[in-house]
N, C-alpha and C positions, 0 to 999 in steps of 0.2 A: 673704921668703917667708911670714914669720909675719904680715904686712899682707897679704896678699893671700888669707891662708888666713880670716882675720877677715873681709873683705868679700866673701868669698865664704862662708861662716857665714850671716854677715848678711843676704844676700839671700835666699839659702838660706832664711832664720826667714821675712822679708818675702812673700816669694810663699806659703810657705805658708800661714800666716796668710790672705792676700790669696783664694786659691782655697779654705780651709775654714773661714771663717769666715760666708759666708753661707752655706754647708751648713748649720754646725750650727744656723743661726735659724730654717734651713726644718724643720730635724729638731726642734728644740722645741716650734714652732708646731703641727707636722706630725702626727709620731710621738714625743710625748715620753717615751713608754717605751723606746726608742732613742736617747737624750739622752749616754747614756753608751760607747756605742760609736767612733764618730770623735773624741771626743777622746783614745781610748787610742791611736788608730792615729797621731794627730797629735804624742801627746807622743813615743813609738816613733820616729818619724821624723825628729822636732826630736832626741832622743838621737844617735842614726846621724850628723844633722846636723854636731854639733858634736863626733862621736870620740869620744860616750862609751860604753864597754864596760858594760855593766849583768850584772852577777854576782849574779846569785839565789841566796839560800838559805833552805832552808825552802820550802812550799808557798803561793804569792799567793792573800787568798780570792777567793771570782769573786761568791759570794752575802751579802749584809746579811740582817738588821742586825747591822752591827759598826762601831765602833771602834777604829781605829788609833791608836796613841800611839806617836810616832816624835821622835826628836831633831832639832834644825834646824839646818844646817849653811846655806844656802847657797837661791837661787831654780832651781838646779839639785833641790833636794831634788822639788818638783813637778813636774817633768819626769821623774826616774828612776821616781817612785814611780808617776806617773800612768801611765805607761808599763806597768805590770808587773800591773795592774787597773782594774777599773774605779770606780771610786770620787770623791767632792767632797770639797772641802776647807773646813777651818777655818780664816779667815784673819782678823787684826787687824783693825780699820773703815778705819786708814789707806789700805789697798792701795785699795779702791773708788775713790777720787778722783787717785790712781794715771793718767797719761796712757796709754791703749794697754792696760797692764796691767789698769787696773782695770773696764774694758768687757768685758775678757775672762774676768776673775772671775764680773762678774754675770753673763756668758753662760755659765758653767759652774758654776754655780748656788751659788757658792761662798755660806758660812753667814757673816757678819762680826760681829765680836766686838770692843765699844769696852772694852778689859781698863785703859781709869781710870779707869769709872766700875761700881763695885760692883751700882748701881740696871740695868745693861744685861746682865747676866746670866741671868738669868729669862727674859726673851724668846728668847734665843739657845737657852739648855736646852728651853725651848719649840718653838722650829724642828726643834732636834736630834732632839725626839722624834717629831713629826711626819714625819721623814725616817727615822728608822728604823722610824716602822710601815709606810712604803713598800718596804722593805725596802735601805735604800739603807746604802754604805761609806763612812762619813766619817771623814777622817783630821783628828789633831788634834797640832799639836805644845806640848808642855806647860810646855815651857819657858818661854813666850811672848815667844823672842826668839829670834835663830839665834847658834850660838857660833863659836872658831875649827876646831873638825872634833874636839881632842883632849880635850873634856871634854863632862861633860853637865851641865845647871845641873839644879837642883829642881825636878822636876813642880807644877806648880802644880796644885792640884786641883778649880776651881771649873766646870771643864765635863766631869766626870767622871762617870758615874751614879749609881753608888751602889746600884747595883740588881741584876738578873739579867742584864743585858745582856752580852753577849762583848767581851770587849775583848783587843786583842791588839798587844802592843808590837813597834816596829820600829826596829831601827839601821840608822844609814845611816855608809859607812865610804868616805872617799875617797881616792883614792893616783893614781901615775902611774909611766912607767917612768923618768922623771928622780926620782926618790925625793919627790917634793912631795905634802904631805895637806892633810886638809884645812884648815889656817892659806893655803896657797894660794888653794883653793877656796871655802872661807868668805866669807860675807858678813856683816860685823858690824861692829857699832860705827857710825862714823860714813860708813865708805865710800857713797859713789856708785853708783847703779844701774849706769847704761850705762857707764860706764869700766871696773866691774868684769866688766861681760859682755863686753867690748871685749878686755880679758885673756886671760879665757878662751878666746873664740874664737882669740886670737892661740897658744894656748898647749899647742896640740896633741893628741893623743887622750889622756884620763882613763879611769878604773876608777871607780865607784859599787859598792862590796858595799850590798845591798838585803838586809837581814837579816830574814826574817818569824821571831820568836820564836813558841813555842806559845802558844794563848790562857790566859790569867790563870785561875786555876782559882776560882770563883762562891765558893768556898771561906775565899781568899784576901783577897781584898776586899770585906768588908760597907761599907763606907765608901768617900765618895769618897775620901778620906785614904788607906786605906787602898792602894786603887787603884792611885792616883797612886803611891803610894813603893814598892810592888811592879813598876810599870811602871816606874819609874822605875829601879830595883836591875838589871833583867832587861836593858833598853834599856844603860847602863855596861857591864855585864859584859859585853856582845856588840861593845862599843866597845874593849874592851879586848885580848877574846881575836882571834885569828887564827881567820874562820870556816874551815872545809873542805867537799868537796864542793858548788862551784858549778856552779848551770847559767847558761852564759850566754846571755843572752835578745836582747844587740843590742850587734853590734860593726862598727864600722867594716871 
């Protein structure tokens, strides 16, 4: 049953994809001030897709510019979160050369960031700010790696502002009704892409708690340093405690 619920997942991602993926190139060409709408509805859907429950807490913003600073668990992380607003993402330069994956970045205007090489940061913070005078949600996870669900590593802080800008940290918490978190869910280390989504799909309906913490107070973080280890304090502490009062936004 659990192979059959995987390729049906599967096809499930397959057609989607297949029927909104030349949508959204007609909507970039098109209307690219509507760039960010079908992919909310698309990642919404790939969730349902694969059973996962997404437990809201806190209020999702809808308007930029802002910065999310959220922990990485998992390639699920972009799919709960995509789902819950509308917003692009910060991703490593590996993902772009990515098969499938990484066409689907650049079509989603994802920001890529080579974090070995110190000289490539400049131009990225350079994007970043040109996208926030457009008023655009860019998530960042600062880690710069995903973990196993039960800790959070160190903010790393060289794509953090430093400035007036709103930034506002996000926990992402994973569980199920067979007691597994996210060390199931997680993707890290040396695992494999598709095996691990292969799993997943086989492994039944999930829970994502989506934690929107309050924004960082301008107060708080004169520095990117700063920033970073404040988001970074606020994002643990929300991994740690039992949130309350969910709204759930997409359940099987």
């Amino acid at each position: 049953m659990s192979t059959a619920r995987a390729i049906g997942v599967s096809a499930g991602f397959s057609f989607l994809l297949l029927v909104t993926v030349p949508m959204q190139v007609l909507i970039v060409l098109m209307a690219p001030r509507l760039q960010h709408v079908l992919p909310k509805w698309v990642f919404g859907t790939a969730a349902r897709l694969m059973g996962a429950r997404l437990q809201v807490h806190g209020v999702p913003p809808t308007l930029g510019p802002l910065l999310i600073a959220a922990n990485h668990v998992s390639w699920i992380d972009v799919i709960a979160i995509g789902a819950t607003m509308p917003c692009f993402f910060i991703a490593k330069r590996d993902v772009r050369s990515w098969p499938v994956f990484g066409p689907l970045a650049r079509l989603l205007r994802t920001c890529f960031v080579d974090r070995e090489r110190r000289s490539a940061v400049g131009p990225v913070r350079q994007e970043m700010t040109e996208r926030f005078e457009q008023g655009h949600i860019l998530v960042l996870f600062p880690e710069g790696t995903s973990t196993d669900g039960r800790q959070v590593l160190e903010f790393k802080s060289a794509l953090f502002t430093g400035d007036g800008l709103t930034i506002q940290p996000l926990t992402l918490r994973y569980s199920d009704d067979q007691g597994r978190d996210g060390v199931h869910y997680g993707w890290y280390g040396d695992m494999e892409l598709l095996p691990h989504m292969w799993a997943v799909f086989k492994g039944g309906p999930l829970q994502v708690d989506v934690i929107f913490h309050a924004p960082l107070d301008p107060q708080e973080g004169q520095t990117r340093k700063d920033q970073a280890a404040r988001a970074e304090q606020i994002v643990r502490e929300g991994l740690a405690l039992a949130p309350k009062g969910a709204k759930e936004t997409s359940q099987t």
